[in-house]
C-alpha angles and dihedrals in degrees: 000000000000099000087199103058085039086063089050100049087046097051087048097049089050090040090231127151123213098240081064094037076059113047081052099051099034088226098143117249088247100043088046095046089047078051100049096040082050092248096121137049117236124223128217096250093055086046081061101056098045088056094051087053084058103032098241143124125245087239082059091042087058107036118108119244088007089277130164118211118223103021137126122233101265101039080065102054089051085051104050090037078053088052090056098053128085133234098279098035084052084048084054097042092053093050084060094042097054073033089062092044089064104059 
């Protein structure tokens, strides 16, 4: 898998530009723009970083076709549709969710 085009799709599915996916990770514009046209290595720890703006793993971050193995179905829809939402819709979702245990 090609990281750079990763970043990319990810950045896309989340409709987030890089000078957003900046300003949330603190990986400099111009750190972040060598990264995305390959002419920089990335660390783990950027990596890192890169995978908490989108709230995913590394092992997510890796994983071919966006799959999750040993799901079921529906675990990986919440969990794509997860993928898609941003820090304070996940904040929301998890409320209903702990909501939802209480009844």
């Amino acid at each position: 898998m090609n990281v750079t085009e990763r970043i990319n799709k990810l950045c896309q599915q989340h409709h987030l530009s890089k000078y957003k996916l900046s300003q949330i990770t603190g990986i400099s514009q111009s750190a972040l723009s060598k990264m995305t046209k390959q002419q920089a290595n990335l660390s783990l720890d950027t990596i890192q970083r890169i995978c908490g703006a989108f709230g995913i793993s590394v092992a997510q971050f890796f994983s071919e076709a966006d799959e999750y193995p040993d799901l079921t179905v529906e675990q990986k829809q919440l969990l794509h549709t997860w993928s898609l939402l941003d820090a304070k819709r996940r904040d929301y979702a998890l409320l209903l969710i702990e909501k939802l245990l209480d009844l």
